[in-house]
mmCIF file as Biopython writes it, N, C-alpha, C and O atoms, coordinates in Angstrom:
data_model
#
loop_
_atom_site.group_PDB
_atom_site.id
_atom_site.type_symbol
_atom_site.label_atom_id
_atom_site.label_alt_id
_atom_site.label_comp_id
_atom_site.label_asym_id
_atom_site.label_entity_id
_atom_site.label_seq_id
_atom_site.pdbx_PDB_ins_code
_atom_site.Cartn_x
_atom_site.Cartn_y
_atom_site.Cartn_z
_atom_site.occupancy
_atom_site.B_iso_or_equiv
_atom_site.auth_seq_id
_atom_site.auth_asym_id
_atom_site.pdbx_PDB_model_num
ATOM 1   N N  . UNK A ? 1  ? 110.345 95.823  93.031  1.0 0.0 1  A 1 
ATOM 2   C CA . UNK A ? 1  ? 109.189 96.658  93.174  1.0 0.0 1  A 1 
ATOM 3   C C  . UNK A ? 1  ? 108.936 96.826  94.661  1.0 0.0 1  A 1 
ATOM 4   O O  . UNK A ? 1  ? 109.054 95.859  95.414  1.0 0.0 1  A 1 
ATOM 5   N N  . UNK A ? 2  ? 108.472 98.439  95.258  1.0 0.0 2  A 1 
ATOM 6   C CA . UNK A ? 2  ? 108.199 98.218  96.243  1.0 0.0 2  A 1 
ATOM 7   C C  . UNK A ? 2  ? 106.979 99.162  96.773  1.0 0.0 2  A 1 
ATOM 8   O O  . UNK A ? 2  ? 106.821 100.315 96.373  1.0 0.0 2  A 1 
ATOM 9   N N  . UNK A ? 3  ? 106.038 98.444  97.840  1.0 0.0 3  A 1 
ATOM 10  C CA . UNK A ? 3  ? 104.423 98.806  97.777  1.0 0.0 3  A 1 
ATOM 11  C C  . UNK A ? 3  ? 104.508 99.162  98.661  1.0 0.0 3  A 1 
ATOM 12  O O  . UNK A ? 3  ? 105.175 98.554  99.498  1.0 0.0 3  A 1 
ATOM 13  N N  . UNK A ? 4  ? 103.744 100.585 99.018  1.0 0.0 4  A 1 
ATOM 14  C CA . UNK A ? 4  ? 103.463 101.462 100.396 1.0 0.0 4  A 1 
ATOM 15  C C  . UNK A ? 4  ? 102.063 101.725 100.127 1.0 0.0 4  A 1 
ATOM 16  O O  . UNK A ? 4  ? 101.438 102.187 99.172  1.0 0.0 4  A 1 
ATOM 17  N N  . UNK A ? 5  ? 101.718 101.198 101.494 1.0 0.0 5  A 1 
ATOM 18  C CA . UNK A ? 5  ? 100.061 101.803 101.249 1.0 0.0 5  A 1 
ATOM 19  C C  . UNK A ? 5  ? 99.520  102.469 102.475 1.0 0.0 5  A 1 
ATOM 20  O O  . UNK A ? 5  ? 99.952  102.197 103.595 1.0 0.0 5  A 1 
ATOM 21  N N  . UNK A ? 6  ? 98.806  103.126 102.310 1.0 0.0 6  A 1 
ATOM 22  C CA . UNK A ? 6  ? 98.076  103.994 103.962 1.0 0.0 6  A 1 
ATOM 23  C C  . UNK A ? 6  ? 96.391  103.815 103.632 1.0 0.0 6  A 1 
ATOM 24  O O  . UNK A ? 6  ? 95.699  104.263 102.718 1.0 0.0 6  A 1 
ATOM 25  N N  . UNK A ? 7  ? 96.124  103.099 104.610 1.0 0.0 7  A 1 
ATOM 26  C CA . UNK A ? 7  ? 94.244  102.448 104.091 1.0 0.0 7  A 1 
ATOM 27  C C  . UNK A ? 7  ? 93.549  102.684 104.978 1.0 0.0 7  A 1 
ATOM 28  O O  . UNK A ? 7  ? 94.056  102.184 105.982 1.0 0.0 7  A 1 
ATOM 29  N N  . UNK A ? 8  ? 92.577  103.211 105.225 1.0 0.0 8  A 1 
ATOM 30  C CA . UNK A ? 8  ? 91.430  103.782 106.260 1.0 0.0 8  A 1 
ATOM 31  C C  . UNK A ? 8  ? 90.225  102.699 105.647 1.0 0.0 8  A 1 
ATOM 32  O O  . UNK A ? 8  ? 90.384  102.095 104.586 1.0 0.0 8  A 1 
ATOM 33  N N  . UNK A ? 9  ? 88.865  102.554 106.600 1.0 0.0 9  A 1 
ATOM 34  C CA . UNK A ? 9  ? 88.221  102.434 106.466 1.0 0.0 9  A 1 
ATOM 35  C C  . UNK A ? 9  ? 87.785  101.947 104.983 1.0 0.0 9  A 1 
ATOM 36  O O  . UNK A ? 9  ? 88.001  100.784 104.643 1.0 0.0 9  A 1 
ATOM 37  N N  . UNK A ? 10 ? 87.053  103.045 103.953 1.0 0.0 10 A 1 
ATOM 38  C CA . UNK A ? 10 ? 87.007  102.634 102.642 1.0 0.0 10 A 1 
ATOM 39  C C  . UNK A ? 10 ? 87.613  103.049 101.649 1.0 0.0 10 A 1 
ATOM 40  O O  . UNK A ? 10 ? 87.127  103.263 100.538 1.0 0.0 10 A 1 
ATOM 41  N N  . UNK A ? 11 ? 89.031  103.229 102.085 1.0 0.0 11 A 1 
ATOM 42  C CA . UNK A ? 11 ? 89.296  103.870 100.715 1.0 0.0 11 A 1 
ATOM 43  C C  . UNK A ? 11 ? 91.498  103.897 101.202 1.0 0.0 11 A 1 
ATOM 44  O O  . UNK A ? 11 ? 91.896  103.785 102.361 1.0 0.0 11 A 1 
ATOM 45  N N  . UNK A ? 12 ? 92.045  103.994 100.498 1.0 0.0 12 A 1 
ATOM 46  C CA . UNK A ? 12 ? 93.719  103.836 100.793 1.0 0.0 12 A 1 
ATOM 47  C C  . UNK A ? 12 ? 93.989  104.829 99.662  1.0 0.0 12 A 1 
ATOM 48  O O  . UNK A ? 12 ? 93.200  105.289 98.837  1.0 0.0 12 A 1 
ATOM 49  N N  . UNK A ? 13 ? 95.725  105.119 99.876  1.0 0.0 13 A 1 
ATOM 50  C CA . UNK A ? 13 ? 96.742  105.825 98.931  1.0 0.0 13 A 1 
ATOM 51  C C  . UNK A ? 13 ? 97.476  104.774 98.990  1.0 0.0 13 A 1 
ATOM 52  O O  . UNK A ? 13 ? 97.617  104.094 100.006 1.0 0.0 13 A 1 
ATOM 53  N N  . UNK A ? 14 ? 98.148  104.497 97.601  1.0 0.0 14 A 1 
ATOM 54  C CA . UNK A ? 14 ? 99.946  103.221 97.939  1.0 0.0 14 A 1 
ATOM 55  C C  . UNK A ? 14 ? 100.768 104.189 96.333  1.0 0.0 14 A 1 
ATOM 56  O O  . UNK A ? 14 ? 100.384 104.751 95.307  1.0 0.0 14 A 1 
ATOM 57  N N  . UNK A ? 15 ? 101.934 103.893 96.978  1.0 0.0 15 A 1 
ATOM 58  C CA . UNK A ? 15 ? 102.828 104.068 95.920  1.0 0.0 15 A 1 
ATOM 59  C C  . UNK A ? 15 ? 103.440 103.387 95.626  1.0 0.0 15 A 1 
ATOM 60  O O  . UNK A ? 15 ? 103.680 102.519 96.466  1.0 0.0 15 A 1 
ATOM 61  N N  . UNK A ? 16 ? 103.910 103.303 94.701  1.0 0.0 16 A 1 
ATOM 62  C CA . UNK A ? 16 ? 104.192 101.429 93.666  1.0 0.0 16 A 1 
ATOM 63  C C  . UNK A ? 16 ? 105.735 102.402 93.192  1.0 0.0 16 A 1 
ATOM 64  O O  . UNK A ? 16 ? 105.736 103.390 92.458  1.0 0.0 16 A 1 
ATOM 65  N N  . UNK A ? 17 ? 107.080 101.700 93.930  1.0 0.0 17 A 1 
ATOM 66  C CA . UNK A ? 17 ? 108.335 102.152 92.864  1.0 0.0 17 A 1 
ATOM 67  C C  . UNK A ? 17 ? 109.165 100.630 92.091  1.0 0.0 17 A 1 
ATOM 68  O O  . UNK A ? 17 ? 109.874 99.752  92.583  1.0 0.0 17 A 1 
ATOM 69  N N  . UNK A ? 18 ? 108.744 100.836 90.936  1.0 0.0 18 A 1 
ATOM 70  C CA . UNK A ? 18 ? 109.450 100.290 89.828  1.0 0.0 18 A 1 
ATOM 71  C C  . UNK A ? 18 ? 111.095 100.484 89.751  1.0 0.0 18 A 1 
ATOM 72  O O  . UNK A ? 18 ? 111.500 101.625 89.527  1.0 0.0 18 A 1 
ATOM 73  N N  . UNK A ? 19 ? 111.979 99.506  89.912  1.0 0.0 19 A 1 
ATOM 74  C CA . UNK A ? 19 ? 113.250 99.695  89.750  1.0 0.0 19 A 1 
ATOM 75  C C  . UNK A ? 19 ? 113.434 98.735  88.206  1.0 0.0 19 A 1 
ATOM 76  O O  . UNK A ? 19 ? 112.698 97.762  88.040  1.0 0.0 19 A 1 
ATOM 77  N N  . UNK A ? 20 ? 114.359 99.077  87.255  1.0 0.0 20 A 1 
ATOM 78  C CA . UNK A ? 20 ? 114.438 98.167  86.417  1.0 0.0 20 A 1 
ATOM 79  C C  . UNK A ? 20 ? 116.221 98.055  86.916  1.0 0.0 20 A 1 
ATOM 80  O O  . UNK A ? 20 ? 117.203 98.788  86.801  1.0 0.0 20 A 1 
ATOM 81  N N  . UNK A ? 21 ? 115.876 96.407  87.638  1.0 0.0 21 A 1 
ATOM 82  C CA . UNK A ? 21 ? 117.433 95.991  87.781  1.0 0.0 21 A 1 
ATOM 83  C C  . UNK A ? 21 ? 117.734 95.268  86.776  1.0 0.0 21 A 1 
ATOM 84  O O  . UNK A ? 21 ? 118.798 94.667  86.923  1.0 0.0 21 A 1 
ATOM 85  N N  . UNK A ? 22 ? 116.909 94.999  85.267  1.0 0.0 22 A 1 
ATOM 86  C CA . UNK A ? 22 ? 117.835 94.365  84.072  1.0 0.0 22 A 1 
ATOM 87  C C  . UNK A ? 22 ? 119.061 94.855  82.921  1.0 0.0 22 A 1 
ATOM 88  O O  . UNK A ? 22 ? 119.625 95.849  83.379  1.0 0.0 22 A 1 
ATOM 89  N N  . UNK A ? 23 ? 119.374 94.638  82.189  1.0 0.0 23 A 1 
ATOM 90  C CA . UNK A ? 23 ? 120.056 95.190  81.505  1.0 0.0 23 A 1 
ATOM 91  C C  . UNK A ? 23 ? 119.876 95.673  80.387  1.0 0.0 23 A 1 
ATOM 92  O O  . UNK A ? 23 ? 120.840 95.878  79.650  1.0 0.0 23 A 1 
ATOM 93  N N  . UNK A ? 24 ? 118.187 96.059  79.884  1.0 0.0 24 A 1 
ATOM 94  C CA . UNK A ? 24 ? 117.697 96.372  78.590  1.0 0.0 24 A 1 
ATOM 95  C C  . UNK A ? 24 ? 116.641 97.515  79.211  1.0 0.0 24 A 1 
ATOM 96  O O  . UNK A ? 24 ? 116.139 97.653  80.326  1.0 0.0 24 A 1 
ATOM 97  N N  . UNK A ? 25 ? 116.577 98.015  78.379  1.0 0.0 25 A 1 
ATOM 98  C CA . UNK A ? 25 ? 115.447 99.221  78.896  1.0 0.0 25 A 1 
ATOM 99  C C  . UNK A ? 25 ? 113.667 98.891  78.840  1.0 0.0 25 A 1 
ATOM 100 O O  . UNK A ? 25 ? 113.315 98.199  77.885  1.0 0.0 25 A 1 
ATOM 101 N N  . UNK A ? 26 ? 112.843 99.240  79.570  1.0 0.0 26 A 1 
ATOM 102 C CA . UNK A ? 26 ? 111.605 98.883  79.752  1.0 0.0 26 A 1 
ATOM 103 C C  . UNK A ? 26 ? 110.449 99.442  78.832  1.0 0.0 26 A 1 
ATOM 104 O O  . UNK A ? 26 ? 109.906 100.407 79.369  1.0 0.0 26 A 1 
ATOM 105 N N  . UNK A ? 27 ? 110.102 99.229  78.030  1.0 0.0 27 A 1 
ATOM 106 C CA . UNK A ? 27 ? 109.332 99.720  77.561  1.0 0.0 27 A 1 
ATOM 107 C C  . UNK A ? 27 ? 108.145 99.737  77.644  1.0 0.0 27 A 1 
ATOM 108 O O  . UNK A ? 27 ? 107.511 98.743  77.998  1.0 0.0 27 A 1 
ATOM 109 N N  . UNK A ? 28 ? 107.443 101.183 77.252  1.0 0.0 28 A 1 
ATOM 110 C CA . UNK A ? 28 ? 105.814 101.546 77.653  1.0 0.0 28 A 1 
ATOM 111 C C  . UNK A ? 28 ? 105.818 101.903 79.273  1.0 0.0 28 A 1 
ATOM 112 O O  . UNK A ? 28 ? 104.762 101.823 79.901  1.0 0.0 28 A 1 
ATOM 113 N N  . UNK A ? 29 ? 106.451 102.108 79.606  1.0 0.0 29 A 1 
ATOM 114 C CA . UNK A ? 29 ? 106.800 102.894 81.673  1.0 0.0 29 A 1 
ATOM 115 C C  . UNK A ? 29 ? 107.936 103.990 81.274  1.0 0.0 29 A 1 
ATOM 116 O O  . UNK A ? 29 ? 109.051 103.888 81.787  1.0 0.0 29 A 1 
ATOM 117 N N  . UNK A ? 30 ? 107.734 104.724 80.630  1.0 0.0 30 A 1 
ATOM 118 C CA . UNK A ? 30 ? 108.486 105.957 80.026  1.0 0.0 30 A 1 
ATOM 119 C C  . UNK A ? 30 ? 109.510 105.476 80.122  1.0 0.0 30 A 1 
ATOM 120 O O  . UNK A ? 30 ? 110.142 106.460 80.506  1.0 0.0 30 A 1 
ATOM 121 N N  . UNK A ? 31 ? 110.526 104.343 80.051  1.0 0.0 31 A 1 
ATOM 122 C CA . UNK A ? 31 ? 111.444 103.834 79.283  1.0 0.0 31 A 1 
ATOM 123 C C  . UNK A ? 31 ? 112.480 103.923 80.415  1.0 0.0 31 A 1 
ATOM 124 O O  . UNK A ? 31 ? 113.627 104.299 80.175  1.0 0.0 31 A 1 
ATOM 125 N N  . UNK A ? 32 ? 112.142 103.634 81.450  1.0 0.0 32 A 1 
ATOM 126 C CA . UNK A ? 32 ? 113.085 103.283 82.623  1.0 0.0 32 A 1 
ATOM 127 C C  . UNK A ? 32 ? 114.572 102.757 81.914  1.0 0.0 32 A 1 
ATOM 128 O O  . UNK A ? 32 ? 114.406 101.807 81.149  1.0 0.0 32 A 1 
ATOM 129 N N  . UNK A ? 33 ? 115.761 103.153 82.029  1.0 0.0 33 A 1 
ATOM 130 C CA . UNK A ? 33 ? 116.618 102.197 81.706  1.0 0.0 33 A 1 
ATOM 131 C C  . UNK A ? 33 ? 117.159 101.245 82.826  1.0 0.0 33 A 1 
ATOM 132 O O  . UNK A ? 33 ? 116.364 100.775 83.640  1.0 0.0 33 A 1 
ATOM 133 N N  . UNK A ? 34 ? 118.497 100.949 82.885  1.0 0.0 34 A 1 
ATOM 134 C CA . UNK A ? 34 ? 118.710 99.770  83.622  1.0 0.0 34 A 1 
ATOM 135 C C  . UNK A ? 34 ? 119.183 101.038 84.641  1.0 0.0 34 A 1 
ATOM 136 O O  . UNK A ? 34 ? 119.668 102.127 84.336  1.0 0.0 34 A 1 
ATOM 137 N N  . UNK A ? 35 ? 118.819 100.415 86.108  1.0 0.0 35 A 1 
ATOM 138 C CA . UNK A ? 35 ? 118.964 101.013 87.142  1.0 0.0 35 A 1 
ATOM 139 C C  . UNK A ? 35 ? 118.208 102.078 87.656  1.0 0.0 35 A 1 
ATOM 140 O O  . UNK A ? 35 ? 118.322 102.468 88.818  1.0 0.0 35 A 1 
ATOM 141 N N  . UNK A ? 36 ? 117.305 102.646 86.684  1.0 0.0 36 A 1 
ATOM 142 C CA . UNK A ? 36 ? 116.554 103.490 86.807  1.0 0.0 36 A 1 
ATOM 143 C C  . UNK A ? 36 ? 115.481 103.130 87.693  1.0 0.0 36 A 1 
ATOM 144 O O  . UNK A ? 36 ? 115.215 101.929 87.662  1.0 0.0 36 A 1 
ATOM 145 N N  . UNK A ? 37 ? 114.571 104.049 88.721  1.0 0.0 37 A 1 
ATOM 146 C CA . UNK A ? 37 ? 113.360 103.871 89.088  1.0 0.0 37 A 1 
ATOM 147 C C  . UNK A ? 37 ? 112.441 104.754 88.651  1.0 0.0 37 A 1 
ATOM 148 O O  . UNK A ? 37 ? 112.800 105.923 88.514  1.0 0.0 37 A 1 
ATOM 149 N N  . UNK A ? 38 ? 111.047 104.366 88.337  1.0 0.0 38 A 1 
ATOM 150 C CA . UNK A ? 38 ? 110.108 105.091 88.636  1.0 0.0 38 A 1 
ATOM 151 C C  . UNK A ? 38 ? 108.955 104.979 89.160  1.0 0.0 38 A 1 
ATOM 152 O O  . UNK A ? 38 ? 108.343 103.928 88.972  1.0 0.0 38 A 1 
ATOM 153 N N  . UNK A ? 39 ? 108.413 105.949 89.886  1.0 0.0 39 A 1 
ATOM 154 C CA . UNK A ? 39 ? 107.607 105.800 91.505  1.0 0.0 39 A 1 
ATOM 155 C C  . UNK A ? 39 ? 106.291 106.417 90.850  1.0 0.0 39 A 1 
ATOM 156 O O  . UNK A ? 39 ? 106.387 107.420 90.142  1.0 0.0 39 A 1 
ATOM 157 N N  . UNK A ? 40 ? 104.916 105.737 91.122  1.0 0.0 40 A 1 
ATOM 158 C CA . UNK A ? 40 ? 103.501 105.764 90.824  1.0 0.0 40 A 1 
ATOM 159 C C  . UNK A ? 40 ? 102.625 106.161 91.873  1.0 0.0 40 A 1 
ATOM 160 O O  . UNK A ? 40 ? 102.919 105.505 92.872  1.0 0.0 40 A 1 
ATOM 161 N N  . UNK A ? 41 ? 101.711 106.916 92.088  1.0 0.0 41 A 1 
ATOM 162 C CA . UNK A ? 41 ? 100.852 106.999 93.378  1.0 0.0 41 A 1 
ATOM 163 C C  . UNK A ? 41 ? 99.191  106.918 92.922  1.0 0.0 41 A 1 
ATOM 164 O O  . UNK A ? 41 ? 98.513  107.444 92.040  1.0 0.0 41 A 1 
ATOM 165 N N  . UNK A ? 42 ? 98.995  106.162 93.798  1.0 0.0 42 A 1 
ATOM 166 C CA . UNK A ? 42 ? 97.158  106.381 93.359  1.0 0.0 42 A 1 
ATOM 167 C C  . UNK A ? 42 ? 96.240  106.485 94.933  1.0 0.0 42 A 1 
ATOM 168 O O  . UNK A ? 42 ? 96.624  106.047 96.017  1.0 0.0 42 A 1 
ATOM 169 N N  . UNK A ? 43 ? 94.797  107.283 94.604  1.0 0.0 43 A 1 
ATOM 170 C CA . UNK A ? 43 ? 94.084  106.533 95.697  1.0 0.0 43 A 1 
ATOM 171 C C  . UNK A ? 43 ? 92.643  105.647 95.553  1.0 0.0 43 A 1 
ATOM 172 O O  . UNK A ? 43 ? 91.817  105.916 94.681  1.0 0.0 43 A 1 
ATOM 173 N N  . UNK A ? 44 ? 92.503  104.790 96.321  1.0 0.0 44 A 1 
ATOM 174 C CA . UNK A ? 44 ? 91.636  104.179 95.709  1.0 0.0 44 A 1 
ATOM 175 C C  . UNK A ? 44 ? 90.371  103.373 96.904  1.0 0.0 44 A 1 
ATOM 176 O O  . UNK A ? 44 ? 90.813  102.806 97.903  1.0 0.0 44 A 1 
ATOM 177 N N  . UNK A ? 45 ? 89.082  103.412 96.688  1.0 0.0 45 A 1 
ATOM 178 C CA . UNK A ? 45 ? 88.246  102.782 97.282  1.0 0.0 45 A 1 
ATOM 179 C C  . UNK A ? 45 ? 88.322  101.624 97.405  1.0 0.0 45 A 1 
ATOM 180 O O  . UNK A ? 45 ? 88.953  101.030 96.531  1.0 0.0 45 A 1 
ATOM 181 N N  . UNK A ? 46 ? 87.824  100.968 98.328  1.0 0.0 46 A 1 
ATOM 182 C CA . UNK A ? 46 ? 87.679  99.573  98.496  1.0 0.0 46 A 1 
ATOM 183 C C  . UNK A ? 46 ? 86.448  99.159  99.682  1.0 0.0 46 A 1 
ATOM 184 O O  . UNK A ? 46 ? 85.727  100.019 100.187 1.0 0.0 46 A 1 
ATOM 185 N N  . UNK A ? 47 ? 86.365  97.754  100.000 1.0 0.0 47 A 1 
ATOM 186 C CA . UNK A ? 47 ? 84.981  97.127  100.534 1.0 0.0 47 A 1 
ATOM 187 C C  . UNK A ? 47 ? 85.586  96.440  101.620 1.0 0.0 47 A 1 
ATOM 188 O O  . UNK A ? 47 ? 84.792  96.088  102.492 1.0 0.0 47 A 1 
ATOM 189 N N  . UNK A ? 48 ? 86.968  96.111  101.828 1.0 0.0 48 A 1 
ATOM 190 C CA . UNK A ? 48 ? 87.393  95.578  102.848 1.0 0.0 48 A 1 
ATOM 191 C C  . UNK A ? 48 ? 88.557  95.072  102.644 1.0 0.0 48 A 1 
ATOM 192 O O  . UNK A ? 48 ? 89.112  95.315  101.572 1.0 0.0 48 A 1 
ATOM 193 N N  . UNK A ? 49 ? 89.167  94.288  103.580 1.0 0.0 49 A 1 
ATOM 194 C CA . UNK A ? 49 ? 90.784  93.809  103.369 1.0 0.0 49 A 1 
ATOM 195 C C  . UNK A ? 49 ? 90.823  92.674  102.736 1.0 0.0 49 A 1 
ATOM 196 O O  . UNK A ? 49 ? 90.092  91.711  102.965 1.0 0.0 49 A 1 
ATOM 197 N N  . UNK A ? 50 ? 91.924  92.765  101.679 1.0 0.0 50 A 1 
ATOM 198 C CA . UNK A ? 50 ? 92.513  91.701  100.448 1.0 0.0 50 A 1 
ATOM 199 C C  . UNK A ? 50 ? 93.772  91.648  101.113 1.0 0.0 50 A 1 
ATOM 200 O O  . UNK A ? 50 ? 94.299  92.338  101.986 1.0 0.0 50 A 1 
ATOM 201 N N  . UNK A ? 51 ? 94.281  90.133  100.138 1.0 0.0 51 A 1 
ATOM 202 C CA . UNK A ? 51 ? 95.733  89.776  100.890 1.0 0.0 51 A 1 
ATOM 203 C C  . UNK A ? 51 ? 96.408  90.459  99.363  1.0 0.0 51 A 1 
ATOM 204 O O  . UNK A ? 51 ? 95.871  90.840  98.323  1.0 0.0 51 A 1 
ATOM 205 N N  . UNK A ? 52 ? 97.815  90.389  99.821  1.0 0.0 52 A 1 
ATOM 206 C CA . UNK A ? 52 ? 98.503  91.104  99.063  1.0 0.0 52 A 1 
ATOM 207 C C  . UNK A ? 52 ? 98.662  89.725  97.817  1.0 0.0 52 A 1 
ATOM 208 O O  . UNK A ? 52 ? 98.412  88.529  97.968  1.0 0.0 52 A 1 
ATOM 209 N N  . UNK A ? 53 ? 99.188  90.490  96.560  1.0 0.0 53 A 1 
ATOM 210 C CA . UNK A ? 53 ? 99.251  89.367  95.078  1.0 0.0 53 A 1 
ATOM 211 C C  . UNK A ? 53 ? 100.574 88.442  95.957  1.0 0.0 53 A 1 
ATOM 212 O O  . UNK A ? 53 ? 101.304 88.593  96.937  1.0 0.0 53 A 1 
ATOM 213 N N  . UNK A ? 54 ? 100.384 87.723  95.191  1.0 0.0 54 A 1 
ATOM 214 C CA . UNK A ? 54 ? 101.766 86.541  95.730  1.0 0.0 54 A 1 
ATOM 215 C C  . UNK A ? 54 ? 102.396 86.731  94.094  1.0 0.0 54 A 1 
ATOM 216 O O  . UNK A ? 54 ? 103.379 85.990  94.119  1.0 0.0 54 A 1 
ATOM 217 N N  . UNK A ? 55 ? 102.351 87.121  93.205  1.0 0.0 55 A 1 
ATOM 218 C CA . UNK A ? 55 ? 103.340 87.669  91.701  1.0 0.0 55 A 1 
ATOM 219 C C  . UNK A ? 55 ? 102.710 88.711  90.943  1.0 0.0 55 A 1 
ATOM 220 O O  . UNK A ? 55 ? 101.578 88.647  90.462  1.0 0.0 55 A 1 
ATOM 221 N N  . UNK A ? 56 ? 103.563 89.740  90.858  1.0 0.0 56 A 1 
ATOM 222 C CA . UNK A ? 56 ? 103.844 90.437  90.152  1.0 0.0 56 A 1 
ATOM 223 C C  . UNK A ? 56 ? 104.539 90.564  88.685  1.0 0.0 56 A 1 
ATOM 224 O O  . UNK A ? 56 ? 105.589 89.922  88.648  1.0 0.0 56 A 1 
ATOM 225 N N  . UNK A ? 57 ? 104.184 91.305  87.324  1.0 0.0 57 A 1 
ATOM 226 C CA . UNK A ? 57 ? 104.751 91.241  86.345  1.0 0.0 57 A 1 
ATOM 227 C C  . UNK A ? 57 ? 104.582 92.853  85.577  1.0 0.0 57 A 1 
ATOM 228 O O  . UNK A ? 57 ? 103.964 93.888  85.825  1.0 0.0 57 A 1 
ATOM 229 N N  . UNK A ? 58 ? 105.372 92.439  84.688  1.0 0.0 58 A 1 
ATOM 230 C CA . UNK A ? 58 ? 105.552 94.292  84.197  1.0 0.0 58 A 1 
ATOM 231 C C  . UNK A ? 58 ? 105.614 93.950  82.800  1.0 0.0 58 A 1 
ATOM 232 O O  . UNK A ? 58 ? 106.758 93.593  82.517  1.0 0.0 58 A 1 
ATOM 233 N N  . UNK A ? 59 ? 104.931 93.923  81.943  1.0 0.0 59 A 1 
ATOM 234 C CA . UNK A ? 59 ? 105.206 93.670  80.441  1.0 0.0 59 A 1 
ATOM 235 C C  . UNK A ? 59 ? 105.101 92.126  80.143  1.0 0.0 59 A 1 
ATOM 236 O O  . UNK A ? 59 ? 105.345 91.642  79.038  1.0 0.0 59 A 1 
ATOM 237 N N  . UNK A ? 60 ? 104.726 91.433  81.212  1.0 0.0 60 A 1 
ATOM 238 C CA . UNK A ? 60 ? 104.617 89.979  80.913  1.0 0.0 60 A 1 
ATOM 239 C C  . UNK A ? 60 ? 105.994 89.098  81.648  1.0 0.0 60 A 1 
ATOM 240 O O  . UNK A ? 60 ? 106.162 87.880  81.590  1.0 0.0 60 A 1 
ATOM 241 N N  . UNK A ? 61 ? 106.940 90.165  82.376  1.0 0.0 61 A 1 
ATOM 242 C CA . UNK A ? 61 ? 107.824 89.319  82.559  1.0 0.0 61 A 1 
ATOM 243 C C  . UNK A ? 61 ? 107.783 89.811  84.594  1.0 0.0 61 A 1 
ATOM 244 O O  . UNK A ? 61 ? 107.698 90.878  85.202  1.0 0.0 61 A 1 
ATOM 245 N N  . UNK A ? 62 ? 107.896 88.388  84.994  1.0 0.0 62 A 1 
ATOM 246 C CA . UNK A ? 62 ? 108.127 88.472  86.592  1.0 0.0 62 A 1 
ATOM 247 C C  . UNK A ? 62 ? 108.714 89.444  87.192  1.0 0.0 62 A 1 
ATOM 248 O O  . UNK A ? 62 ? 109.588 90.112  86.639  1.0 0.0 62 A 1 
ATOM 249 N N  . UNK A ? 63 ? 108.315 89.644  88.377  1.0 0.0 63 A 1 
ATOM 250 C CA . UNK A ? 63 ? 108.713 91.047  89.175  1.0 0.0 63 A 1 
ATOM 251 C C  . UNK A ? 63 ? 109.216 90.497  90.778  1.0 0.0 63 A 1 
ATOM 252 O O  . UNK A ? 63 ? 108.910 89.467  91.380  1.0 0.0 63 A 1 
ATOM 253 N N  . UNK A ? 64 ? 109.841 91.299  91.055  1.0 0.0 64 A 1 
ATOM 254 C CA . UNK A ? 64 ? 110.599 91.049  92.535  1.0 0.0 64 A 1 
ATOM 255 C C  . UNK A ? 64 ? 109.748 91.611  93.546  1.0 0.0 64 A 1 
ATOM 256 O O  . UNK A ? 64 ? 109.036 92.404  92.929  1.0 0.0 64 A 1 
ATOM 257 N N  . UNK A ? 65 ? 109.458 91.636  94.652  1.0 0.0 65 A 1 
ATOM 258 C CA . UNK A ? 65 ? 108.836 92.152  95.643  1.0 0.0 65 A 1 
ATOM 259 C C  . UNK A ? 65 ? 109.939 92.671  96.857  1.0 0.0 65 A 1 
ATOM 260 O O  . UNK A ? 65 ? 110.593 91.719  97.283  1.0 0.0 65 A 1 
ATOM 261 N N  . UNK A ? 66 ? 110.189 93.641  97.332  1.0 0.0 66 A 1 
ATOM 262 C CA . UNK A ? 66 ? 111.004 93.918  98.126  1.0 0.0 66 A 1 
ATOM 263 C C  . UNK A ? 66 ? 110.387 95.275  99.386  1.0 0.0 66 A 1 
ATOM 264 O O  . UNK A ? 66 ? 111.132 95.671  100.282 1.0 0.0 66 A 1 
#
């Protein structure tokens, strides 16, 4: 998984890309198969600076950070 964010004052954009490097297809994320990515964008308010998660998961199962 990999996180881009651009954050002003009160409020940021990040885009979140999902790679599925396993060997079964993902389900409920429009069905990424193996090797596939797919890339998310949002923007969103906030009150001040947070540290980034220390784990990530996608369906209940651990995620890579890269």
């Amino acid at each position: 998984m990999t996180v881009t964010t651009n954050a002003w004052n009160t409020g940021l954009t990040a885009s979140v890309t999902i790679t599925n490097t396993g060997t079964t297809t993902i389900n409920g994320w429009g069905a990424p198969a193996p090797g596939v990515s797919v890339t998310i964008g949002y923007q969103a308010g906030h009150t001040g600076n947070s540290p980034a998660l220390p784990v990530f998961t996608l369906n209940g199962t651990g995620c890579t950070s890269s």
